[in-house]
FIGU-567370 format. One line per field, with one value per atom (N, C-alpha, C): residue number from 1; residue in one letter; chain; atom name; x, y, z. Coordinates in steps of 0.05 Angstrom, whole numbers, m for minus. Example, Ala and Ser with C-alpha at 12.3 -4.5 7.8 and 13.67 -1.06 7.14 Angstrom:
2
zalo: (1,1,1,2,2,2)
kolse: (A,A,A,S,S,S)
lumdo: (A,A,A,A,A,A)
seti: (N,CA,C,N,CA,C)
c1: (264,246,264,257,273,258)
c2: (m114,m90,m66,m45,m21,1)
c3: (156,156,156,142,143,157)
//
This chain:
179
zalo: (1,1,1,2,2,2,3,3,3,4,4,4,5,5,5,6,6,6,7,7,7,8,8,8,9,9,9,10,10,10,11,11,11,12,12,12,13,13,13,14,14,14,15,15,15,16,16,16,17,17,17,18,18,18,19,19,19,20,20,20,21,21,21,22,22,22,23,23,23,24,24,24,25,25,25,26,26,26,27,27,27,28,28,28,29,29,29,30,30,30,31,31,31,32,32,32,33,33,33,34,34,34,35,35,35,36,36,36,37,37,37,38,38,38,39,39,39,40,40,40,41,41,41,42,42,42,43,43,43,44,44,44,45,45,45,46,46,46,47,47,47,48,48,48,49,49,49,50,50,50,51,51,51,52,52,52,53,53,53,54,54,54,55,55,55,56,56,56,57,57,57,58,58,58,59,59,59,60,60,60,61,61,61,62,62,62,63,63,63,64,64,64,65,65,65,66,66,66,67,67,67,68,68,68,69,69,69,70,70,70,71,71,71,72,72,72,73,73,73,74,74,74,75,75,75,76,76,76,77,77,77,78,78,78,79,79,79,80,80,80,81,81,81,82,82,82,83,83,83,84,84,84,85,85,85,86,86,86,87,87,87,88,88,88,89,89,89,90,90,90,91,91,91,92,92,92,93,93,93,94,94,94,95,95,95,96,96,96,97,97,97,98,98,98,99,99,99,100,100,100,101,101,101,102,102,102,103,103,103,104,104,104,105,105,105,106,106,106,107,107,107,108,108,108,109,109,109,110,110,110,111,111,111,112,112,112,113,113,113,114,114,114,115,115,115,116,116,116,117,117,117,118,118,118,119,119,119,120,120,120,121,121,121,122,122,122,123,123,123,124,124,124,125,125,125,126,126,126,127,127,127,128,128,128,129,129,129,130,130,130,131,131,131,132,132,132,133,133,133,134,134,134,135,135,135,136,136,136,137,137,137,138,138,138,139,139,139,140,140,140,141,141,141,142,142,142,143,143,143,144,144,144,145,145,145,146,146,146,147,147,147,148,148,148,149,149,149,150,150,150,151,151,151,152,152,152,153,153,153,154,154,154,155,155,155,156,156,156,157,157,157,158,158,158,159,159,159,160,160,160,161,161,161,162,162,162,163,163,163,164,164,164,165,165,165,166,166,166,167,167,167,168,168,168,169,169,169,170,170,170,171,171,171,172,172,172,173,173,173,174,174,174,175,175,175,176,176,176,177,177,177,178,178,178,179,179,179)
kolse: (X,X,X,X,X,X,X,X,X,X,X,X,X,X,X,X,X,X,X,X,X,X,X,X,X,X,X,X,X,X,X,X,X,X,X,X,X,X,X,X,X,X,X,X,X,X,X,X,X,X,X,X,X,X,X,X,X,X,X,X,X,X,X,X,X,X,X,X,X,X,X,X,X,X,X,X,X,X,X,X,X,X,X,X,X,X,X,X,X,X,X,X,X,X,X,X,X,X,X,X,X,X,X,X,X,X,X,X,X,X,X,X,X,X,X,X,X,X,X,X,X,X,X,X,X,X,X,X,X,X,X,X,X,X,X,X,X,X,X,X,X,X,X,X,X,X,X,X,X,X,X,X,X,X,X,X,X,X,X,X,X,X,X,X,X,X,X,X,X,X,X,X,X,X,X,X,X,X,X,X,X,X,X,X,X,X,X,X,X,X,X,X,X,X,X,X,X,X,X,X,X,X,X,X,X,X,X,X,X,X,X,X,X,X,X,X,X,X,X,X,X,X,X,X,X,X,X,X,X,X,X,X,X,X,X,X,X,X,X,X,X,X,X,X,X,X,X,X,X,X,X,X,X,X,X,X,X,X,X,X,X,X,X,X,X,X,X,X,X,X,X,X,X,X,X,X,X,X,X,X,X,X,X,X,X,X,X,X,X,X,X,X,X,X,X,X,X,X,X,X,X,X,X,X,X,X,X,X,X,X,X,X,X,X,X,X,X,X,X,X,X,X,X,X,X,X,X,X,X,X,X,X,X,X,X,X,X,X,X,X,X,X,X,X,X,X,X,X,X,X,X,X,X,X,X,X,X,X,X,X,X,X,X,X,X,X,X,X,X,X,X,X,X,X,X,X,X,X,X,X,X,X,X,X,X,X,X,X,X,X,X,X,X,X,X,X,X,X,X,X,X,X,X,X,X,X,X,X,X,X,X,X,X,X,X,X,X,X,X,X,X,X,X,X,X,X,X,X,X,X,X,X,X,X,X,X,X,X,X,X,X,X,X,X,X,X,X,X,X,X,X,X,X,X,X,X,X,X,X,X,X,X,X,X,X,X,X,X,X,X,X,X,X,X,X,X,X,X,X,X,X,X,X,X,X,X,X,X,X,X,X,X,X,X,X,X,X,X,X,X,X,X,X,X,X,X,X,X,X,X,X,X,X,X,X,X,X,X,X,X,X,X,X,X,X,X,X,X,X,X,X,X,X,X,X,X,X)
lumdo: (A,A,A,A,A,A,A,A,A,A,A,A,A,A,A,A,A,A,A,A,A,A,A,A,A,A,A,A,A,A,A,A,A,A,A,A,A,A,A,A,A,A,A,A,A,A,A,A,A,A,A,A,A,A,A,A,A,A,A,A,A,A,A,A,A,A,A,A,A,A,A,A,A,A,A,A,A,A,A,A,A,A,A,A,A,A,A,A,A,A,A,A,A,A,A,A,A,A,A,A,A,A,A,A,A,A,A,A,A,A,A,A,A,A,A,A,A,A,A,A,A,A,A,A,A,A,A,A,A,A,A,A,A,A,A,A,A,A,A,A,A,A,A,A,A,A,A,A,A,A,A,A,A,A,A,A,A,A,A,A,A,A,A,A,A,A,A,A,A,A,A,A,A,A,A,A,A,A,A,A,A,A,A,A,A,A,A,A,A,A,A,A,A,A,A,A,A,A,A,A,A,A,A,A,A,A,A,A,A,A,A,A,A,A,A,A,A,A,A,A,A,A,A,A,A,A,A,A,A,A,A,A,A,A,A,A,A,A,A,A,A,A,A,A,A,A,A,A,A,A,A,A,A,A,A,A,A,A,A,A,A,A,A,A,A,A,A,A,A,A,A,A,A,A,A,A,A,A,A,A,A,A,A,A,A,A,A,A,A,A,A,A,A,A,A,A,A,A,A,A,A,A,A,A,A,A,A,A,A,A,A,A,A,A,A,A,A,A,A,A,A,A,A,A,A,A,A,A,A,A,A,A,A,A,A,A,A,A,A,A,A,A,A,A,A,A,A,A,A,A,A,A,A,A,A,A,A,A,A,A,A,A,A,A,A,A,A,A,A,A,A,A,A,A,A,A,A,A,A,A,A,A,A,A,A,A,A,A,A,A,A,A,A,A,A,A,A,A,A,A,A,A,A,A,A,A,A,A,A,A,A,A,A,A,A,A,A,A,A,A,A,A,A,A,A,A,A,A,A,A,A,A,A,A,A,A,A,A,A,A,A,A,A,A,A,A,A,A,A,A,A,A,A,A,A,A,A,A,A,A,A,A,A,A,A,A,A,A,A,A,A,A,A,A,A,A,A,A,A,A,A,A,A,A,A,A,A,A,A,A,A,A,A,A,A,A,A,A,A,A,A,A,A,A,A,A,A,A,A,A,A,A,A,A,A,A,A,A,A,A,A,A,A,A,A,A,A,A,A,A,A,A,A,A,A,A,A)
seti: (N,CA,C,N,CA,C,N,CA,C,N,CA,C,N,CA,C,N,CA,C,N,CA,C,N,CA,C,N,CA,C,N,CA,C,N,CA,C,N,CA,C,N,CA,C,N,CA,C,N,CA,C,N,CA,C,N,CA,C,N,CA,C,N,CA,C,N,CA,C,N,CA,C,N,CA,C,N,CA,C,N,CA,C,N,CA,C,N,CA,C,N,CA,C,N,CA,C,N,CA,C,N,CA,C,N,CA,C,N,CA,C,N,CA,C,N,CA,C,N,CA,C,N,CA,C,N,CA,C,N,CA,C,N,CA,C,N,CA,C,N,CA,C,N,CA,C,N,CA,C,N,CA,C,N,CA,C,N,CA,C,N,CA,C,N,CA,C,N,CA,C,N,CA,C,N,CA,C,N,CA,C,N,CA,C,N,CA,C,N,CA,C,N,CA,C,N,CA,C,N,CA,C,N,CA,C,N,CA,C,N,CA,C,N,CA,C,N,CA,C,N,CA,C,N,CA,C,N,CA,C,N,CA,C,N,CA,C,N,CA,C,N,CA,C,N,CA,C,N,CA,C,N,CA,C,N,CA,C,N,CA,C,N,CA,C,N,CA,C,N,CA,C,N,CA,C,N,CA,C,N,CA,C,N,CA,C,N,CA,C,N,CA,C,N,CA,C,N,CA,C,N,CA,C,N,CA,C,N,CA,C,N,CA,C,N,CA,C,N,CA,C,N,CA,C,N,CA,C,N,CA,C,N,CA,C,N,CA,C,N,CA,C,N,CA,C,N,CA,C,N,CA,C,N,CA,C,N,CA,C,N,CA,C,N,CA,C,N,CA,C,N,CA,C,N,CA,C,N,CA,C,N,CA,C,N,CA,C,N,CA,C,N,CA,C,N,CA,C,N,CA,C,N,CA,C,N,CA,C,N,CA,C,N,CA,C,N,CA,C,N,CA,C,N,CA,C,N,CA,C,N,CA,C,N,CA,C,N,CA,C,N,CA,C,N,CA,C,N,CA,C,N,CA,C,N,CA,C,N,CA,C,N,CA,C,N,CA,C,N,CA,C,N,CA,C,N,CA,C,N,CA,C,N,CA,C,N,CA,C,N,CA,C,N,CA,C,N,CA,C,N,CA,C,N,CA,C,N,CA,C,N,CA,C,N,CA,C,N,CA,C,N,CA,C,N,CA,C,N,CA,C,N,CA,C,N,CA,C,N,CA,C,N,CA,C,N,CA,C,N,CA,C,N,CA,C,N,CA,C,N,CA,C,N,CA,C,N,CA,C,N,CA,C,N,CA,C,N,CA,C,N,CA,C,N,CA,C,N,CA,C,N,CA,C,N,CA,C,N,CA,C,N,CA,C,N,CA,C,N,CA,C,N,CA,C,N,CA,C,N,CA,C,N,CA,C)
c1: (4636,4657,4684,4701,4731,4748,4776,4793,4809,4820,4844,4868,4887,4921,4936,4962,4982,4988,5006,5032,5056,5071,5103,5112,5104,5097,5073,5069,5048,5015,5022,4988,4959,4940,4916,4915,4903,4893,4876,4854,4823,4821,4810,4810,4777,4766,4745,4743,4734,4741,4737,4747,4746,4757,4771,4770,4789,4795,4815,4832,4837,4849,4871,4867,4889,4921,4948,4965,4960,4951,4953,4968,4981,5000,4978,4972,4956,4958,4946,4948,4980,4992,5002,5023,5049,5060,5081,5085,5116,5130,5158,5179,5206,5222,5245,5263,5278,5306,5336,5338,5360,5388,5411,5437,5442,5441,5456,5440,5419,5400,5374,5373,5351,5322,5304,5271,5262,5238,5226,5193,5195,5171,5141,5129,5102,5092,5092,5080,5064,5037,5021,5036,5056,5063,5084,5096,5115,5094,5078,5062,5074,5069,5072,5041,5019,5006,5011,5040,5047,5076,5080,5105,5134,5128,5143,5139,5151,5150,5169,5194,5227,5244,5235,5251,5237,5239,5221,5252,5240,5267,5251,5275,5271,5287,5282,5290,5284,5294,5286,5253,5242,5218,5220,5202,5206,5178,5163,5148,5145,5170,5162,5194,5196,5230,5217,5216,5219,5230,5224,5231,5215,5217,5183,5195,5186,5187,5157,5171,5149,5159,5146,5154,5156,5154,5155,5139,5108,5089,5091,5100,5105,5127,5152,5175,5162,5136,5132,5117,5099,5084,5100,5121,5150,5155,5160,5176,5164,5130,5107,5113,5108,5101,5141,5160,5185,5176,5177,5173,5157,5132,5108,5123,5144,5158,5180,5177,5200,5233,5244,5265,5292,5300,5316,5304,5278,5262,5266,5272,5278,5258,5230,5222,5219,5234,5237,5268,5284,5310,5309,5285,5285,5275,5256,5249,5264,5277,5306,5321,5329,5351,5341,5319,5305,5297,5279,5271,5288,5302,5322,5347,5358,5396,5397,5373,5365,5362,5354,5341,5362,5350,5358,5341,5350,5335,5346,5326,5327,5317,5333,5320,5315,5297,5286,5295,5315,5328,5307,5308,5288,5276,5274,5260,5242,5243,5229,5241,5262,5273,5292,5294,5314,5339,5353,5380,5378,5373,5376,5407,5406,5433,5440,5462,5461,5462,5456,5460,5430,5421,5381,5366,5383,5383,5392,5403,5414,5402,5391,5374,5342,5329,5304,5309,5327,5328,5317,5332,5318,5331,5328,5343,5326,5316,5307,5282,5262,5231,5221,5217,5193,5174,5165,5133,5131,5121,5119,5086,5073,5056,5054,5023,5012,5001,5004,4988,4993,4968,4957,4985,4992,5013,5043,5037,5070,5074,5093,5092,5122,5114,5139,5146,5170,5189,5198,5185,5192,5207,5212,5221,5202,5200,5170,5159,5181,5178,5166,5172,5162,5146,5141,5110,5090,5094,5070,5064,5086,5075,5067,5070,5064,5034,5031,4999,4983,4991,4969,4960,4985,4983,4970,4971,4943,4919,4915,4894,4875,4880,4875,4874,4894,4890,4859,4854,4839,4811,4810,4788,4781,4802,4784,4786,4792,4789,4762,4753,4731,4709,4703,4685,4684,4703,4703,4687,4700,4678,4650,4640,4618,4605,4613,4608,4604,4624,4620,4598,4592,4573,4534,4535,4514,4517,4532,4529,4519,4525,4526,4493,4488,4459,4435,4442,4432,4424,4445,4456,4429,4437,4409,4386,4378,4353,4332,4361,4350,4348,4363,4356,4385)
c2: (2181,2188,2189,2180,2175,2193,2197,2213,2198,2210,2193,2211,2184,2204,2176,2190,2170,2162,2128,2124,2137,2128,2131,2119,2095,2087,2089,2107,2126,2105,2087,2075,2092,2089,2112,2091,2100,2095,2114,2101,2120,2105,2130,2125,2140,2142,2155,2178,2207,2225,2234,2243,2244,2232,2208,2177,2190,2171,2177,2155,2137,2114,2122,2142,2152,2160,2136,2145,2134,2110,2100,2069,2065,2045,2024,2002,1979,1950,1932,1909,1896,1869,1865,1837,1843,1827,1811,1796,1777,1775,1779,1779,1765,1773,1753,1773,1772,1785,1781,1784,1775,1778,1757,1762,1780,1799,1827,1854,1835,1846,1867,1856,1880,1864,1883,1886,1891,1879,1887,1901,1918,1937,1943,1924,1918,1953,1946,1962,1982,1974,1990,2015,2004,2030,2046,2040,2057,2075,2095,2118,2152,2165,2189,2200,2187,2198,2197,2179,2176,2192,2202,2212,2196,2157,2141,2141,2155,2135,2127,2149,2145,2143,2143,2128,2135,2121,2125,2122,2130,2137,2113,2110,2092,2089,2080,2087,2063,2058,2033,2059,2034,2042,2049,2067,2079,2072,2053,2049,2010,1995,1970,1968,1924,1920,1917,1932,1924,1950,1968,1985,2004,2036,2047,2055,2053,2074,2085,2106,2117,2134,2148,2166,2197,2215,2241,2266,2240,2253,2243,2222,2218,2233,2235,2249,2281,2286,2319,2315,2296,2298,2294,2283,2276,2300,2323,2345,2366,2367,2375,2377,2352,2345,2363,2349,2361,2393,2411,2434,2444,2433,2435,2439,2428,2423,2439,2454,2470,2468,2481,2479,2472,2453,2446,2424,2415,2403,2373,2362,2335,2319,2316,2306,2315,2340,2338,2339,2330,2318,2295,2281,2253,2252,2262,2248,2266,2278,2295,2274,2259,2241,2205,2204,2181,2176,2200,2202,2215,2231,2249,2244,2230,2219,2191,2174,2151,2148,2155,2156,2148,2134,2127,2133,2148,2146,2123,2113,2094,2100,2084,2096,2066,2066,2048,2040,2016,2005,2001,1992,1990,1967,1947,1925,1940,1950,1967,1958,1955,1937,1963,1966,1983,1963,1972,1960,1970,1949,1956,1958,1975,1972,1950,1939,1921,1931,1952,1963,1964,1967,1961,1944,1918,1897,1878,1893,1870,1888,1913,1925,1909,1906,1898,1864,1851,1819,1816,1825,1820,1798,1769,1754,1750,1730,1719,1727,1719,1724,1745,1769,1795,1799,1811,1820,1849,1863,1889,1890,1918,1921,1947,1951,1974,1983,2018,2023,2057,2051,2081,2097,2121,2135,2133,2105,2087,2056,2046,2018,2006,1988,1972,1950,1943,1923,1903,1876,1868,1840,1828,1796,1778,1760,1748,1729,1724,1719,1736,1753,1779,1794,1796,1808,1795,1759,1746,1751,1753,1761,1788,1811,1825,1831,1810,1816,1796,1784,1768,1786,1800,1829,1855,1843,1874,1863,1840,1833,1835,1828,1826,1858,1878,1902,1910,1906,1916,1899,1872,1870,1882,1890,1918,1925,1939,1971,1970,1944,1952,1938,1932,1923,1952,1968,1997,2014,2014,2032,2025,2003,1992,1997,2002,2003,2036,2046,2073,2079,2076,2082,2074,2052,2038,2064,2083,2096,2116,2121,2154,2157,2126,2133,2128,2118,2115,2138,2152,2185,2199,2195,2218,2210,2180,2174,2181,2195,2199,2178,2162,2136,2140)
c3: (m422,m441,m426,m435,m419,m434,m425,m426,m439,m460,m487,m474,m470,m465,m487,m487,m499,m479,m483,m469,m480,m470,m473,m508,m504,m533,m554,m548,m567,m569,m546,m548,m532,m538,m538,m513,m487,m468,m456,m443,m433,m410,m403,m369,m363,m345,m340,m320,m342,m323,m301,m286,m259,m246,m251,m232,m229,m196,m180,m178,m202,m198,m220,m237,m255,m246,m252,m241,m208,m206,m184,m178,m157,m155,m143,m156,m148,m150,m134,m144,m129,m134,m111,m146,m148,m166,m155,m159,m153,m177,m172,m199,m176,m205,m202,m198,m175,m179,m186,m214,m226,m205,m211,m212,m210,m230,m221,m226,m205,m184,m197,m220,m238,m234,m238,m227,m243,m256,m271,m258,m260,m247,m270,m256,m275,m292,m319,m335,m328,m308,m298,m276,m266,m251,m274,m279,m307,m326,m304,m320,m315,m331,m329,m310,m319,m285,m259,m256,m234,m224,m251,m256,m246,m259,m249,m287,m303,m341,m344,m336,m341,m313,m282,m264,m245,m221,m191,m171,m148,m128,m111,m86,m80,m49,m27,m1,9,40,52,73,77,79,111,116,148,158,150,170,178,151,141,137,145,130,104,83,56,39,21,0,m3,3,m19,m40,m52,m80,m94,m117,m128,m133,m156,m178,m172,m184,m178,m163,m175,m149,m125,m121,m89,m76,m87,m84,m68,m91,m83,m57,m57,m37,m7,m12,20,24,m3,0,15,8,19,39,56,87,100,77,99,110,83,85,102,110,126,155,164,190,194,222,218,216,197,193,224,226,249,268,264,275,280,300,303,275,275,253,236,225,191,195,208,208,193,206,214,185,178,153,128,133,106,102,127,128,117,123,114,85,79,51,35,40,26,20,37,51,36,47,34,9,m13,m37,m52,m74,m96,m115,m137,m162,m178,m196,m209,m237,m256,m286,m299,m314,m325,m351,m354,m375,m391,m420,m447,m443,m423,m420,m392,m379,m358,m329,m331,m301,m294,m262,m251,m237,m226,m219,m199,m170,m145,m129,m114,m108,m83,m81,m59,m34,m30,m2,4,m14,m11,m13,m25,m27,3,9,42,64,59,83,89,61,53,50,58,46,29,12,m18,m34,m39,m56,m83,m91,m114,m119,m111,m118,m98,m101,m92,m94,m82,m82,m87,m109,m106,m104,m77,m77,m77,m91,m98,m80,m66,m43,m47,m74,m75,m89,m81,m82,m84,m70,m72,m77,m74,m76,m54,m51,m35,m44,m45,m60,m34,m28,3,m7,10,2,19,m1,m1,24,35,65,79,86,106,98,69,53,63,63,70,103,116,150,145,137,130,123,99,95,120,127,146,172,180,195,189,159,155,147,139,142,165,193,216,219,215,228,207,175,164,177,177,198,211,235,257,250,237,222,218,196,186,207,219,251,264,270,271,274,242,221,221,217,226,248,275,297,302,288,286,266,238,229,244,255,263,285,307,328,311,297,280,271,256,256,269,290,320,331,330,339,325,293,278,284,283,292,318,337,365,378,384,400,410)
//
């Protein structure tokens, strides 16, 4: 039995309870970036489980050249981690000034597109065609050049990763077996 919520426009959507995919940023889109510079930000992330319905903030990204954004639960969860760090602290300087100094909120015109500003636009080389990808809790807005080096570089890192994990599970039950 699934869980009935509204959208924004009053349509019935079900989800299945428990799941942990409710209000999650996924999947991987390319759009167009207009002239004067507006985005249209795929439907699926414009949820109130994400607390992205009516605008998501938006920063150049501190671990990637491209964009993060994401809605109000991500916002809390940055605020989380600052607070966690002591006050005066070289890294919650570092990330007040990154995530905090940086930010842009963004509101979502009646076609669902935000208006990037050009100063985030020439940090992230952002011209014509983007890639926005979904990753869980947030999303990144890249230019589609450096998305694709991008994914070929995580591809390769998620290979090992997962040879790893593998290597580690095959020890682990090695380990219980007594051998």
């Amino acid at each position: 039995m699934g869980l009935a919520s509204h959208t924004r426009d009053g349509r019935l959507r079900e989800r299945a309870a428990g799941s942990d995919w409710a209000g999650v940023f996924f999947s991987t889109f390319e759009k167009q970036l207009d002239g004067k510079r507006r985005l249209l930000i795929p439907q699926e992330f414009r949820t109130a489980d994400n607390g992205a319905d009516a605008r998501i903030f938006c920063f150049p990204s501190i671990e990637a050249d491209c964009l993060e954004a994401g809605g109000d639960h991500l916002l809390n969860t940055y605020l989380e981690m600052i607070r966690a760090l002591p006050f005066g602290s070289e890294q919650r300087s570092a990330l007040e000034w990154q995530v905090l100094g940086e930010q842009t909120r963004l509101a979502f015109d009646g076609g669902g597109r935000i208006t990037l500003p050009e100063a985030l636009c020439v940090e992230a080389g952002l011209s014509d065609a983007v890639m926005i990808v979904g990753l869980g809790d947030r999303f990144q807005i890249w230019n589609r050049d450096k998305w694709a080096a991008r994914r070929a570089e995580q591809r390769q890192a998620a290979k090992a990763g997962m040879a790893q994990l593998g290597a580690l599970r095959l020890a682990a039950q090695l380990k219980a077996e007594g051998q």
